[in-house]
C-alpha positions as a printed Julia matrix, in Angstrom:
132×3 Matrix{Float64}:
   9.61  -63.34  17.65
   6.45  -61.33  17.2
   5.41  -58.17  16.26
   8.07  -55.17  17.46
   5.97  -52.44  19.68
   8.91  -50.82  19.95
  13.11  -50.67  20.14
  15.94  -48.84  22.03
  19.97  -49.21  21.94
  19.69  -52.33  23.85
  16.3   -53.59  24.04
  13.16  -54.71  22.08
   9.66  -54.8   23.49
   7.63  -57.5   21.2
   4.13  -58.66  21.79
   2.89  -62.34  20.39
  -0.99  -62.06  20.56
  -1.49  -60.75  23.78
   1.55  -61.08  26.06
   4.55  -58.78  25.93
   7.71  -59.52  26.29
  11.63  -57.66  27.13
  14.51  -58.59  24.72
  17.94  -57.94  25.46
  19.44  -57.97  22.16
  22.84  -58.72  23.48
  21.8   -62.07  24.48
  18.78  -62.33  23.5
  17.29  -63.03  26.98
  13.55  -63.03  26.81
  11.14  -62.03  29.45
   7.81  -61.89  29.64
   6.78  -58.46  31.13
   2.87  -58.38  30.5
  -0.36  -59.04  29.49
  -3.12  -57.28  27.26
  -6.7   -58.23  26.85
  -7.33  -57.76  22.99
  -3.5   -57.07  22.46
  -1.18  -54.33  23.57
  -1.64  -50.75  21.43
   1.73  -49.25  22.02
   5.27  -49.49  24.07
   7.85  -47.11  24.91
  10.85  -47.67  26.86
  13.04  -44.67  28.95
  16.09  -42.89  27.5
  18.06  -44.43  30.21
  16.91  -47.71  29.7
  15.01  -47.41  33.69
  11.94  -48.8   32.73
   9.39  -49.0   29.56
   5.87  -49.02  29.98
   2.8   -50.56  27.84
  -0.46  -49.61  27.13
  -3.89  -51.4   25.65
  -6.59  -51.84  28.37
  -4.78  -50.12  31.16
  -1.17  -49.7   31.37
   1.99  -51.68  33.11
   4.85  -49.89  34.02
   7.65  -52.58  34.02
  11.14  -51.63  36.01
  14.34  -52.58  34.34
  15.98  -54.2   36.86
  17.15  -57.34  38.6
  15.54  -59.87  39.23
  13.5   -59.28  35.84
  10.41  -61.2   37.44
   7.83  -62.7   34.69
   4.44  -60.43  34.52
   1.71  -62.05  36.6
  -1.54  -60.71  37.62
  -3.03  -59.06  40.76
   0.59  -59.2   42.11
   2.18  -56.76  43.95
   5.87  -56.22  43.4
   8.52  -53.91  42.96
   8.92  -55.04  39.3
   5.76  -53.52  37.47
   2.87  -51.65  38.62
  -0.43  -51.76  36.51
  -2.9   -48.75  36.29
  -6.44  -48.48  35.05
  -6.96  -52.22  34.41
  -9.67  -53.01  36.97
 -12.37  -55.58  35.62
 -15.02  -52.79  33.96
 -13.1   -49.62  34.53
 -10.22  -50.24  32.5
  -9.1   -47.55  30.35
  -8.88  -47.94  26.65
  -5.37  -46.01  26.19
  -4.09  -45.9   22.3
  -0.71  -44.47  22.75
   2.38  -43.32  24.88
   5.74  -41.72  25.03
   8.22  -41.7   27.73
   8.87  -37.91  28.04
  11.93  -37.84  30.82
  13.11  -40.6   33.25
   9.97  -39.56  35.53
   7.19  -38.89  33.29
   5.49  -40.55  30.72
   2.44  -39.05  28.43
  -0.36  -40.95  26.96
  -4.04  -40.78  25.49
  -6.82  -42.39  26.08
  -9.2   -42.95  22.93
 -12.38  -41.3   22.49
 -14.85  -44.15  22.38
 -14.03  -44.28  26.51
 -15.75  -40.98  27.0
 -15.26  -41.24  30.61
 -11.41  -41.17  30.84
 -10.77  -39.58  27.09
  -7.92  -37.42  26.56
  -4.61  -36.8   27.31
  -2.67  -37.68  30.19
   0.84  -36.8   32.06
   2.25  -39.42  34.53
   4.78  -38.98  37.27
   5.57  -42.7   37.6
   7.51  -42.23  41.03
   4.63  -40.76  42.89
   1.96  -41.42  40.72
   0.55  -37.78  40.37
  -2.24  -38.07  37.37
  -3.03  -35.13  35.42
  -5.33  -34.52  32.79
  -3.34  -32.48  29.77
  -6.71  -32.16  27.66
């Protein structure tokens, strides 16, 4: 196992160099839920256990649900959606927190001084706004 982003009742996010991966601790089921160029920065997962999201260069919302598809990119499923990762306009984000089963918060560092700040995130309609 690799380093622990970050832990709930009944799940562990880890990350080995740059992928990132679900564990069910119960059985200790592995999947591999996404990808981060120059490693992921931070994880949080949902107080219902819904989804958990990840953030480096751009962020991937991964949904907690059957089938539990493997992270690929470019692909467009129900599983996972990723945000600001385009090649050359992806976001350098440093941290998030899930704050209810809708919305997460998270920051983008200040060396991208096009996107810094703070952000809220609807992640059911995908209403963006800028907190600071």
């Amino acid at each position: 196992m690799g380093s622990i982003l970050t832990e709930s009742k009944n799940l562990l996010i880890t990350n080995e160099y740059e992928e990132v991966f679900l564990i069910f601790k119960r059985s200790n089921k592995k999947v591999y839920i996404g990808d981060f160029y120059g490693d992921p920065q931070a994880a949080a997962i949902s107080n219902d256990e819904s989804f958990c999201v990840m953030v480096g260069y751009g962020l991937i919302i991964y949904y907690i649900q059957e089938p539990f598809q493997e992270f690929s990119y470019n692909k467009s499923t129900k599983q996972w959606k990723e945000l600001f990762r385009e090649d050359g306009k992806e976001w350098e984000i440093e941290d998030v927190e899930v704050m209810d089963n809708s919305t997460i918060m998270f920051t983008v560092e200040a060396s991208d001084t096009e996107n810094e700040g703070r952000y809220k995130l609807n992640i059911n309609d995908m209403e963006l706004i800028k907190c600071t």
